[in-house]
SETORLUM-279537 format. One record per residue: residue in one letter; y, x negated, z of N, C-alpha, C in turn. Coordinates in steps of 0.02 Angstrom, whole numbers, padded with zeros to 5 digits, always signed. Each point is the difference from the previous one (the first is absolute). Example, Ala and Ser with C-alpha at 12.3 -4.5 7.8 and 13.67 -1.06 7.14 Angstrom:
2
a-00284-00660+00390+00059+00045+00000+00060-00045+00000;s+00053+00018-00036+00059-00042+00003+00055+00039+00037;
This chain:
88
x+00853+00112+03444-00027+00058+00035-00039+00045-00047;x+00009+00006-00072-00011+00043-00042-00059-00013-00024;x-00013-00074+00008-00072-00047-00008-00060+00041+00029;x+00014-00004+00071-00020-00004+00061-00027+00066+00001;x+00028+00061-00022-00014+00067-00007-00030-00006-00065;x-00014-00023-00045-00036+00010-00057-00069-00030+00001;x+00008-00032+00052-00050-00046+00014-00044+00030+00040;x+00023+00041+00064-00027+00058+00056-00024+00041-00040;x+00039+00016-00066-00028+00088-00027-00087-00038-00029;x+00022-00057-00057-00052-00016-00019-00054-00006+00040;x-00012-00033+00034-00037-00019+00049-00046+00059+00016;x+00058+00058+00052-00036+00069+00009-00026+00044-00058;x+00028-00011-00059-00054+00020-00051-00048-00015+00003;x+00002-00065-00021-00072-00026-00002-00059+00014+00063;x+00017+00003+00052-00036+00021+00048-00031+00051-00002;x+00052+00045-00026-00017+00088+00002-00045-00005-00072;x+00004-00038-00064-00022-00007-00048-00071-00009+00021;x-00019-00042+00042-00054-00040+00018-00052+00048+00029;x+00052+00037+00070-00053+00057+00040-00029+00056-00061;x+00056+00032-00064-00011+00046-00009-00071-00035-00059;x-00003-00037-00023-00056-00015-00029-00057-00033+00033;x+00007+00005+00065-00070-00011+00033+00000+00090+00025;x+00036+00028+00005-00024+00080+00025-00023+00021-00057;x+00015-00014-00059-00034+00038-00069-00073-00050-00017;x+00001-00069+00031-00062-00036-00033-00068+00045+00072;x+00030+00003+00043-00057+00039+00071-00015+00068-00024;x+00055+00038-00038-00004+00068-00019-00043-00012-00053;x+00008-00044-00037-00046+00014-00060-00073-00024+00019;x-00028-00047+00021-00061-00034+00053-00018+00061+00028;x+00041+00044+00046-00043+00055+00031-00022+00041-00044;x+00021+00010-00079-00020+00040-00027-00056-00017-00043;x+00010-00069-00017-00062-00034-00036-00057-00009+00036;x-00005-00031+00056-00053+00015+00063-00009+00038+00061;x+00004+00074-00017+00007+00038+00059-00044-00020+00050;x-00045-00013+00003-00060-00017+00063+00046-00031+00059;x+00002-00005+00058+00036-00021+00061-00041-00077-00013;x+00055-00042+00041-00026-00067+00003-00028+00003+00076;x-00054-00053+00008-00042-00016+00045+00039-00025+00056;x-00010+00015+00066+00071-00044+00050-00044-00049+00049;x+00035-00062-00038-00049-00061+00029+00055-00036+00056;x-00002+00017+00056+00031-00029+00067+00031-00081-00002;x-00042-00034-00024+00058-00046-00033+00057-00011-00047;x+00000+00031-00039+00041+00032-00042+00043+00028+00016;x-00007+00059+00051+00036+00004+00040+00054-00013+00041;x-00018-00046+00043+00027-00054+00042+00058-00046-00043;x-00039-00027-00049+00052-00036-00050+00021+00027-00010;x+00016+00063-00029+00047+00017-00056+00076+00047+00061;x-00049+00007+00085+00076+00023+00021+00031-00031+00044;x-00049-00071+00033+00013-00024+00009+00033-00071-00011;x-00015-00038-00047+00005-00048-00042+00088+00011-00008;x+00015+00045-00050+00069-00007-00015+00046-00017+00078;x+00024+00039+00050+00031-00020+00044-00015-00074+00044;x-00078-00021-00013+00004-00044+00018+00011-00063-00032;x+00001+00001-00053+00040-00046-00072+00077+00011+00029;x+00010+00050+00006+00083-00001+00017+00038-00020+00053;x-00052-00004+00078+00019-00033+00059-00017-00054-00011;x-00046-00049-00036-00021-00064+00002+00064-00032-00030;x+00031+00072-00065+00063-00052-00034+00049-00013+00020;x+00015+00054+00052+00061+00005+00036-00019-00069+00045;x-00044+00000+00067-00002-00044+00025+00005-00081-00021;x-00026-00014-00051+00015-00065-00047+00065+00000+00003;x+00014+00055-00034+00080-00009-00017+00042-00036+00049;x+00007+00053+00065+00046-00013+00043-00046-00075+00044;x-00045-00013+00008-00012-00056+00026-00004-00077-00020;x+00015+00008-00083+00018-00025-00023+00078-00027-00024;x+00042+00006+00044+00068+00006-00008+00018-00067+00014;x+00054-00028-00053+00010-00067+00017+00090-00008+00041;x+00017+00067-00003+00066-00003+00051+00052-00014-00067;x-00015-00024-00076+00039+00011-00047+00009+00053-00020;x+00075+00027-00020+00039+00030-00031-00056+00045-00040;x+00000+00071-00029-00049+00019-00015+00033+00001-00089;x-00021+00033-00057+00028-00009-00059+00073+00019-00005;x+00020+00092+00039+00054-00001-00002+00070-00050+00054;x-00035-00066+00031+00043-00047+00012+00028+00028+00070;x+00003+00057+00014+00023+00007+00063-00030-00022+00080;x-00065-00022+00009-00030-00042+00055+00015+00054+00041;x+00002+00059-00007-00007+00033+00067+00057+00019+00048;x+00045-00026-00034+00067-00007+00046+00038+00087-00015;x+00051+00003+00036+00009+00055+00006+00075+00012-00059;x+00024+00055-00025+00021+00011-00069+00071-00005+00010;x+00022-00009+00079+00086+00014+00018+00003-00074+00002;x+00064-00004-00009+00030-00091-00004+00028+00019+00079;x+00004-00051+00021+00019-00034+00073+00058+00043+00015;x+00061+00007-00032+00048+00032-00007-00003+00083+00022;x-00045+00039-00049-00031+00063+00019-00030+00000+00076;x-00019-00037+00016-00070+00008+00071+00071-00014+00058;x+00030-00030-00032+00056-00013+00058+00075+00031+00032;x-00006+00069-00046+00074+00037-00010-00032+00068-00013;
């Protein structure tokens, strides 16, 4: 368990590591090129659209791709009470 939490903290470091040096690499860019960037409508489109739709295409793969095996943690979906529990 102690793994598992060292592993979560790391992880969310690094994440937070990651955002806070892209907020200081944009902070510093706005200051090196103040001029506004040009807004080209395709560009656009991709950049707010694109991500969610990368993310429904993966989801959908995912789940339609399901072979009815057991998933890594081995449980297949089944439910967490033994026969015993569901019945008393």
């Amino acid at each position: 368990m102690h793994d598992l939490l060292s592993s979560s903290r790391t992880k969310l470091l690094t994440v937070w590591l990651a955002a806070l040096l892209l907020s200081g690499g944009l902070a510093w860019a706005g200051q090196r090129w103040p001029e506004p960037l040009s807004i080209d409508l395709g560009w656009v489109v991709v950049l707010v659209l694109g991500p969610p739709a990368l993310l429904g295409l993966w989801l959908l793969l995912g789940w339609t791709s399901g072979t009815g095996e057991p998933g890594p943690t081995g449980d297949g979906g089944e439910s967490l009470h033994s026969g015993k529990e569901q019945q008393g």
